[in-house]
C-alpha positions as CSV (number, residue, x, y, z in Angstrom):
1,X,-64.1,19.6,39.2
2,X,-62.2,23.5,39.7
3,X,-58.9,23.3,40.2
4,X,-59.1,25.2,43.4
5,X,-61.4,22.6,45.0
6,X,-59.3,19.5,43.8
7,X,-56.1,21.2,45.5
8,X,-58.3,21.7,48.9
9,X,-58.9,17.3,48.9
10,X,-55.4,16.5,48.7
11,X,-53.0,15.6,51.3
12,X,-53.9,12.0,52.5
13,X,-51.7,10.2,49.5
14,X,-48.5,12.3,50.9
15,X,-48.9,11.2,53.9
16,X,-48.8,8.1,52.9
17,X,-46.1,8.5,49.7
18,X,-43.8,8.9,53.1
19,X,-44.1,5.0,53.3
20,X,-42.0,4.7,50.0
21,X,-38.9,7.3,50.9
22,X,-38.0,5.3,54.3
23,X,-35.0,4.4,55.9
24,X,-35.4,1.0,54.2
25,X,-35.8,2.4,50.9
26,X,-32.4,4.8,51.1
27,X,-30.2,2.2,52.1
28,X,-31.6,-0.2,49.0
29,X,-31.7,2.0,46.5
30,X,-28.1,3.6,47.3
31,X,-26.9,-0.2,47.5
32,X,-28.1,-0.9,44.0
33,X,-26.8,2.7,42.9
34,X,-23.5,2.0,44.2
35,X,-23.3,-1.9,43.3
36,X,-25.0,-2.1,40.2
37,X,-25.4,1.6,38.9
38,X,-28.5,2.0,36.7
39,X,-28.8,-1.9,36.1
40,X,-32.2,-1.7,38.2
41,X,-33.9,1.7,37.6
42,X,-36.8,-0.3,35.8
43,X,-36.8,-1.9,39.3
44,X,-38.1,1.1,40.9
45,X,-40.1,2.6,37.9
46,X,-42.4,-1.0,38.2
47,X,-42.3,-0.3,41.8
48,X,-44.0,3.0,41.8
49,X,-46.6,1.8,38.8
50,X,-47.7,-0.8,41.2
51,X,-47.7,1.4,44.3
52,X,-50.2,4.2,42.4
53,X,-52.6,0.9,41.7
54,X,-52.7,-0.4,45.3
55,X,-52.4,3.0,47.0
56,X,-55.2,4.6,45.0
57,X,-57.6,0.6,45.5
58,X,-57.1,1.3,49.6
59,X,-58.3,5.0,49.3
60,X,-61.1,3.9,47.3
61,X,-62.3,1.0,50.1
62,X,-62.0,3.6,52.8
63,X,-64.3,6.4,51.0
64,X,-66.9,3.9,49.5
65,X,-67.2,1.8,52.8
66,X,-66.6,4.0,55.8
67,X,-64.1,1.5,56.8
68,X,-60.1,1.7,57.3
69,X,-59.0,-1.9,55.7
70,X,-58.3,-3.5,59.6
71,X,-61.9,-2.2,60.1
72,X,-63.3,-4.0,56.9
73,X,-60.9,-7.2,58.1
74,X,-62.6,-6.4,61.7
75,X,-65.3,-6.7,61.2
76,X,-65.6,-10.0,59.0
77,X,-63.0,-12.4,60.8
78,X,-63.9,-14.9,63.9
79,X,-62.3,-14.0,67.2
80,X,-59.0,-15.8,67.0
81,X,-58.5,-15.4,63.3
82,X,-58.7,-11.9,63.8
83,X,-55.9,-11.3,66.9
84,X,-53.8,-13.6,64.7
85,X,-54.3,-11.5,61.9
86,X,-53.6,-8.6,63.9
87,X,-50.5,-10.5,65.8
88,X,-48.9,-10.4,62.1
89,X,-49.8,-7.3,61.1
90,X,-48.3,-5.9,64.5
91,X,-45.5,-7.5,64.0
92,X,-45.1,-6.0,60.6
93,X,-45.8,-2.5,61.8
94,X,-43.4,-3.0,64.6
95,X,-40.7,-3.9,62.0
96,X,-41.6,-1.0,60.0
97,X,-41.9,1.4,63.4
98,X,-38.0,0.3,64.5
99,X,-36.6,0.9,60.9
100,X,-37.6,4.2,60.7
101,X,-36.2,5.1,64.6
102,X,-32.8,3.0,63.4
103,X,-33.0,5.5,59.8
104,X,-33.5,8.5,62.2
105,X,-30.8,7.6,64.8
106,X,-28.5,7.3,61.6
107,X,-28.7,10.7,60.5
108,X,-28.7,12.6,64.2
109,X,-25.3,10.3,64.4
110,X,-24.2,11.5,60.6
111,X,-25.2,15.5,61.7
112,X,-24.8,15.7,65.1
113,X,-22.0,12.7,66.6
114,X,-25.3,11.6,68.8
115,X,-24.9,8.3,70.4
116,X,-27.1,6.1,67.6
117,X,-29.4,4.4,71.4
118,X,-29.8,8.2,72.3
119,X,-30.2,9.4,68.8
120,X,-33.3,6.5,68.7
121,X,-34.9,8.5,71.8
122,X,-35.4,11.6,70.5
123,X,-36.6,10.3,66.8
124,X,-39.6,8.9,69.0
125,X,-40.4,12.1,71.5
126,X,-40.4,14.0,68.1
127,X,-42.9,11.4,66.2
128,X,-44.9,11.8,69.6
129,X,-44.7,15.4,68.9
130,X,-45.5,15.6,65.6
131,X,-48.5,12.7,66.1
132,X,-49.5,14.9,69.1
133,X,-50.2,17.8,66.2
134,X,-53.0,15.3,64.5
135,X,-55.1,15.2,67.7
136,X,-55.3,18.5,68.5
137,X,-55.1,20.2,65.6
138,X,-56.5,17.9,63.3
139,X,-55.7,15.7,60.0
140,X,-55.0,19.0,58.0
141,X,-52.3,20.6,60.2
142,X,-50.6,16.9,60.1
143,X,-50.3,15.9,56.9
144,X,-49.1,19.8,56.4
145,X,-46.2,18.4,58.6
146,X,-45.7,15.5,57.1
147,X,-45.6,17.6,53.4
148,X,-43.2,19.6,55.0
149,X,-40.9,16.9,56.0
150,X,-41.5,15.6,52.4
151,X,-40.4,18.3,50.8
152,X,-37.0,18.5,53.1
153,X,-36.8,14.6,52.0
154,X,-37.0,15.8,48.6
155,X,-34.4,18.6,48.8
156,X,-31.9,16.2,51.2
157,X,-31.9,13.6,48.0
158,X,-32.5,15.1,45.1
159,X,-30.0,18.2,45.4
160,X,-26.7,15.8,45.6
161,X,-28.1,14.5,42.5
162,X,-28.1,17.6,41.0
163,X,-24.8,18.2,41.2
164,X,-23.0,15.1,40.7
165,X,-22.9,15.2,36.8
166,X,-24.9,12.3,36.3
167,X,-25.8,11.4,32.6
168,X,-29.5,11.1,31.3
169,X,-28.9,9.1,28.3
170,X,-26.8,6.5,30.5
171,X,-29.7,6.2,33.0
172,X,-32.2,5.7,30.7
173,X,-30.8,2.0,29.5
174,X,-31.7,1.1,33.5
175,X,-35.0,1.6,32.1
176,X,-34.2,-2.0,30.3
177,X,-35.5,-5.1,32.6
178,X,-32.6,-7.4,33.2
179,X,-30.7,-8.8,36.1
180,X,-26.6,-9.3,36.5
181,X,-26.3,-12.2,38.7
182,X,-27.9,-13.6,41.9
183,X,-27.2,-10.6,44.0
184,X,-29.0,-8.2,41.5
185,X,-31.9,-10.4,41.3
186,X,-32.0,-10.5,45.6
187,X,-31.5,-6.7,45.6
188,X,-34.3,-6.1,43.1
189,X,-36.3,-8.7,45.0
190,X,-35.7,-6.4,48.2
191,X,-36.3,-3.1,46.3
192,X,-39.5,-4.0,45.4
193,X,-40.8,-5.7,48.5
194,X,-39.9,-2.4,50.5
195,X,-41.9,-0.6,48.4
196,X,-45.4,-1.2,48.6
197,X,-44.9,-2.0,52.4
198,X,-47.7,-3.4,54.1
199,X,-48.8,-0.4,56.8
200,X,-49.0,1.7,53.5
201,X,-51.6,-0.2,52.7
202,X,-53.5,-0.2,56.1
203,X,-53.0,3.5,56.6
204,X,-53.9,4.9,53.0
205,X,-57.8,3.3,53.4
206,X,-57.5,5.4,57.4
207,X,-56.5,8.4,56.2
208,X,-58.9,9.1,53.2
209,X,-62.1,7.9,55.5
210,X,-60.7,10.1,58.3
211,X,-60.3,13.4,56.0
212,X,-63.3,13.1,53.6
213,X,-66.1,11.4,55.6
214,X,-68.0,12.3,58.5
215,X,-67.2,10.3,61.6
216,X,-70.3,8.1,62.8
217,X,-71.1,8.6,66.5
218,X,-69.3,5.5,68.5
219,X,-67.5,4.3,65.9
220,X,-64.2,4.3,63.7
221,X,-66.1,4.2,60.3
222,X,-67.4,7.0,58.6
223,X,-70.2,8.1,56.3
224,X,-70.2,7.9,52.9
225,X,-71.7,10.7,50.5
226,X,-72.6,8.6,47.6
227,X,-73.0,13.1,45.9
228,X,-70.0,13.3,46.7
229,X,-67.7,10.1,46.1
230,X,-67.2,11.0,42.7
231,X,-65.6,14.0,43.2
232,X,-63.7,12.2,46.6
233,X,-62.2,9.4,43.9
234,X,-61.3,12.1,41.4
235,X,-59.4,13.9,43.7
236,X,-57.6,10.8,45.1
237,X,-56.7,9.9,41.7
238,X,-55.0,13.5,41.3
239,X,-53.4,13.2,45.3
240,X,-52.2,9.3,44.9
241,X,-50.3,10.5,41.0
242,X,-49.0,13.6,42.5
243,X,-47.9,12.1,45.9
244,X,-46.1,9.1,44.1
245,X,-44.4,10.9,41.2
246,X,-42.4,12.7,43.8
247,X,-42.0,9.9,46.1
248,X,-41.0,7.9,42.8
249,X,-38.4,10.8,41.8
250,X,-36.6,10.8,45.2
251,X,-36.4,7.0,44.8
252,X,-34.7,7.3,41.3
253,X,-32.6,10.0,42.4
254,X,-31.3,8.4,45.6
255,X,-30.0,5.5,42.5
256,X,-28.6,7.7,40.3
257,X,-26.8,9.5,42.9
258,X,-25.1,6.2,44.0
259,X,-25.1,5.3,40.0
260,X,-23.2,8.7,39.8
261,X,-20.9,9.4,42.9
262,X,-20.5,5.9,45.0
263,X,-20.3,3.1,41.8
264,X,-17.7,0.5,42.8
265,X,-16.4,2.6,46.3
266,X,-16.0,0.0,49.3
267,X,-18.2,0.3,52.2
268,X,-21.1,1.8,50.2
269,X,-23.2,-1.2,51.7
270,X,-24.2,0.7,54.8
271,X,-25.6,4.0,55.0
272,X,-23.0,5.3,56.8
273,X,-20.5,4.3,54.4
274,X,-22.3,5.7,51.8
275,X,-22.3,9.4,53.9
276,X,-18.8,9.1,53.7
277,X,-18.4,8.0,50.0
278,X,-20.4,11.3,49.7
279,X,-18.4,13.5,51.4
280,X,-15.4,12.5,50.0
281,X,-17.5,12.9,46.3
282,X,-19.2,15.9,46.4
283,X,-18.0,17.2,49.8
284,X,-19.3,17.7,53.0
285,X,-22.2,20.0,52.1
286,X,-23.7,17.9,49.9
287,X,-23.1,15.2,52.5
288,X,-24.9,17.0,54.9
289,X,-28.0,18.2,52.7
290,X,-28.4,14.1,52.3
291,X,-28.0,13.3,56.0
292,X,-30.8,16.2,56.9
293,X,-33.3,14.6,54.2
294,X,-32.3,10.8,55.9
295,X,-33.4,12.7,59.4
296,X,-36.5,14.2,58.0
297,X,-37.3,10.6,56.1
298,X,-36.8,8.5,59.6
299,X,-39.1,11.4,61.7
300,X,-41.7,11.6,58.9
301,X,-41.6,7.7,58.6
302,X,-41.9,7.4,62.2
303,X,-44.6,9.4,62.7
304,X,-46.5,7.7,60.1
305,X,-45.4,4.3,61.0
306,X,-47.2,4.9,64.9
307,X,-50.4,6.5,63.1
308,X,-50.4,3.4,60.8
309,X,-50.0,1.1,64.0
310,X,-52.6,2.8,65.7
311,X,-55.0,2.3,62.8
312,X,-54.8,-1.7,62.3
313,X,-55.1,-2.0,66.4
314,X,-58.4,-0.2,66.3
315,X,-59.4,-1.9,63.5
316,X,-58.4,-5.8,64.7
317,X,-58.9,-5.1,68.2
318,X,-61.3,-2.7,68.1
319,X,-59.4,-0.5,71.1
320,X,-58.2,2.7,71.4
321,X,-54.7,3.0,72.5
322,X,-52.9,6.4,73.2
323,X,-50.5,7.5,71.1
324,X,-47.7,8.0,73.8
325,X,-47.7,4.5,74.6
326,X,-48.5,3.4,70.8
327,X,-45.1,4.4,70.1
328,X,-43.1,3.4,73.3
329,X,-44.4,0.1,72.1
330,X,-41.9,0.3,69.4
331,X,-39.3,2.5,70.5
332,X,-38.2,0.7,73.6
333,X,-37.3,-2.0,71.6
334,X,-35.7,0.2,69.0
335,X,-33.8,1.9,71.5
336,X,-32.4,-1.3,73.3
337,X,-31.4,-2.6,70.5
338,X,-29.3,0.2,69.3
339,X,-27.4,0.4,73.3
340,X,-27.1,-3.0,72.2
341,X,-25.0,-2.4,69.4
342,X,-27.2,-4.1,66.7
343,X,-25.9,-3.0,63.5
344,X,-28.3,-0.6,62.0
345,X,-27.6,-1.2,58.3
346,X,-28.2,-5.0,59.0
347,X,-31.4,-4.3,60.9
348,X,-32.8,-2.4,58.5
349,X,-32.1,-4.9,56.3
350,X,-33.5,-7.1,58.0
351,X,-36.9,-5.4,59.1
352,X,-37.7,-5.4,55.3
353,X,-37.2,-9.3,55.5
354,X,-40.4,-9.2,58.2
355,X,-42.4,-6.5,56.1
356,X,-42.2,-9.1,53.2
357,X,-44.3,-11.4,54.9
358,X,-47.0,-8.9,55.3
359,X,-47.8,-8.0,51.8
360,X,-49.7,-10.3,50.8
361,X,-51.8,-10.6,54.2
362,X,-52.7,-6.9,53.6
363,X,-53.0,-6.9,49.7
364,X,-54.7,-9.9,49.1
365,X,-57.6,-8.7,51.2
366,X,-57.8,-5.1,49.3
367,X,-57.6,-6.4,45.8
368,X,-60.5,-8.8,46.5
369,X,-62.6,-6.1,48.4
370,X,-62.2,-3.3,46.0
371,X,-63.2,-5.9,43.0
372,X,-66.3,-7.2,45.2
373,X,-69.5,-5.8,44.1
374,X,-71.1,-6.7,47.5
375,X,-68.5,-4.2,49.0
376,X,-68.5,-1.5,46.8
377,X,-71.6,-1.7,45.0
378,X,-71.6,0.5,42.0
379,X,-67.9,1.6,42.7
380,X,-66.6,-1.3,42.3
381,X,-63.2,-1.3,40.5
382,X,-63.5,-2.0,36.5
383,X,-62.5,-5.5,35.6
384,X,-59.1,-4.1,33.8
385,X,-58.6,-2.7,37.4
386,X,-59.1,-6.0,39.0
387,X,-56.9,-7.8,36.5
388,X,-53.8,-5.4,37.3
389,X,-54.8,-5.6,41.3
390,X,-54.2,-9.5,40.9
391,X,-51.2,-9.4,38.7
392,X,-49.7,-6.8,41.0
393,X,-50.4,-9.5,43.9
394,X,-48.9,-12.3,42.1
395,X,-45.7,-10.5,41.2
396,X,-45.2,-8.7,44.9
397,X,-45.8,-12.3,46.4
398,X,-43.6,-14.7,44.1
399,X,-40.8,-11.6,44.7
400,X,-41.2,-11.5,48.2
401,X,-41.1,-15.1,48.8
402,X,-38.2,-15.3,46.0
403,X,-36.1,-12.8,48.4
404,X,-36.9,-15.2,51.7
405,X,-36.0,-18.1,50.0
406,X,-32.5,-16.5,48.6
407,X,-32.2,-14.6,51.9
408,X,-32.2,-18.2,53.9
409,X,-30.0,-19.8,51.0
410,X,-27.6,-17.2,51.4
């Protein structure tokens, strides 16, 4: 495959990579930078080997099928099993949605003084905005957007960690699997359940059908091109690495950074405390450069989060909904609850809670499609592939339901 061509397919794992450099995933990651310092890199490095596995899996289900995952799901479950499956996967892409307003509302607050309820506001007319680009200028000129937000994510965490004097050889025994006590083993719990979140899933499966395959006339599936899946899966293979080697860096260097500048400072267990562990580390530049990449992560996020929504509701439902009203759906209550005075930190916290109940509901399903020869004929994954897919399920869904049951304990 030329170089040139390959470079021309990718896109759609980058617009999905945004799912793993949320709100949610800064504020856990500088918590076990700050708490633990590079106790629970390997925490992230598993994270990221299971996220190119499952990332690259839904891709594949939505070029050799036609069909988003909700779609697949769609169009197999009863009536009521599938609105209940859709209830809970709502629910989960509400949770996600309101994170990402609460991560965006942050930073405008960090930047700007903005009231955190009216900062919430204008994180959602700008996803409109930016989700307003995909439908009339198409997939291309969005996830161009959505790059460039990456690479201002990228920039916003990665440049503190440059100058903080942080030490290689240190980092790399985090690299060692271990826990300290109960509290490393919840946050390591949390870490990893926020990172393969469940509307990653949905969407990845959305936007590879939507970018490769010709749209069939009255419906949400596409066409497949059994000529040209080959070169489609060889591609994604080179987009899903690529995308999630940078998402994984920003992840790793959000840790060190804490590892580096905010180990053992009090009040480092919010984000906001953390800004101003920062500023009073590195000084107010750097501070700012990381409150700009938390903006660009809670308006990227967002965006995606509302496209993500709108996928599993055409899928389950099989109904079209705006994408104006898509995302007041989630941003009135986002909103309300920051007048409110919710604590953002703790809602966050808490919104990854929510999103660990809807792994398994969305992985499950993939890993058993993607190994099902009736589904994906002669593309069906390897059996090597299927083992991982299954081991990757087991260990997301005992660590999920680990971190519910210490989260209700404690």
């Amino acid at each position: 495959m030329p170089k040139t061509k390959a470079i021309l397919l990718l896109g759609p794992a980058f617009v999905a990579a945004i799912a793993y450099v949320d709100p949610g995933n800064v504020a856990a990651n500088l918590t076990a930078g700050a708490r633990y310092g590079h106790l629970l890199l390997w925490v992230l490095v598993l994270a990221n080997a299971i996220a190119v596995l499952v990332q690259y899996s839904s891709a594949k289900l939505g070029l050799v099928t036609g069909q988003s995952l909700s779609e697949y799901l769609g169009d197999r479950l009863r009536t009521w099993p599938r609105r209940l499956y859709w209830l809970q996967a709502e629910l989960v892409a509400a949770a996600t949605d309101i994170a990402e307003v609460f991560g965006g509302a942050i930073a405008l607050h960090l930047l700007f003084g903005i009231p955190l309820w009216l900062g919430g506001l204008i994180v959602g007319v700008i996803a409109i905005a930016i989700l307003n680009v995909q439908s009339r200028a198409g997939q291309r000129a969005f996830e161009f957007v959505i790059i460039g937000l990456l690479a201002i994510i990228v920039v916003g965490f990665v440049f503190g960690l440059m100058v903080s004097g942080f030490d290689g050889g240190e980092a790399l025994t985090g690299l060692v699997p271990r826990f300290q006590d109960t509290d490393s083993v919840l946050l390591a719990t949390s870490m990893l359940g926020a990172t393969v979140m469940p509307h990653a899933i949905y969407l990845h499966s959305a936007l590879a059908r939507d970018r490769h395959l010709a749209p069939k006339a009255g419906a949400g599936a596409g066409i497949p091109d059994e000529g040209r899946i080959p070169l489609l899966l060889r591609a994604t293979k080179i987009d899903v690495l690529a995308a999630l080697v940078v998402a994984g860096a920003v992840n790793i260097a959000m840790l060190l950074l804490a590892a580096t500048a905010l180990r053992g400072v009090a009040g480092t267990d919010s984000i906001e405390g953390a800004h101003a562990a920062i500023v009073a580390a590195l000084g107010p530049g750097v501070a700012a450069v990381f409150a700009i990449g938390l903006l660009a992560s809670g308006l990227a996020s967002s965006a995606v989060g509302t496209y993500a929504g709108q996928s599993i509701i055409g899928g389950l439902l099989k109904i079209r909904v705006p994408v104006t009203v898509r995302r007041l759906i989630t941003l009135v209550p986002a909103v309300v609850l920051l007048a409110v005075g919710v604590d953002p930190t703790w809602a966050l916290v808490l919104s990854q809670v929510v999103l660990s109940f809807g792994i398994p509901f969305a992985l499950i399903p993939l890993v058993h499609a993607t190994g099902s020869v009736r589904v994906m004929g002669r593309w069906v994954h390897p059996v090597w592939l299927r083992v991982l897919g299954w081991i990757a399920v087991a260990i997301i869904t005992a660590l999920n339901a680990l971190l519910i049951v210490l989260l209700a304990l404690g």
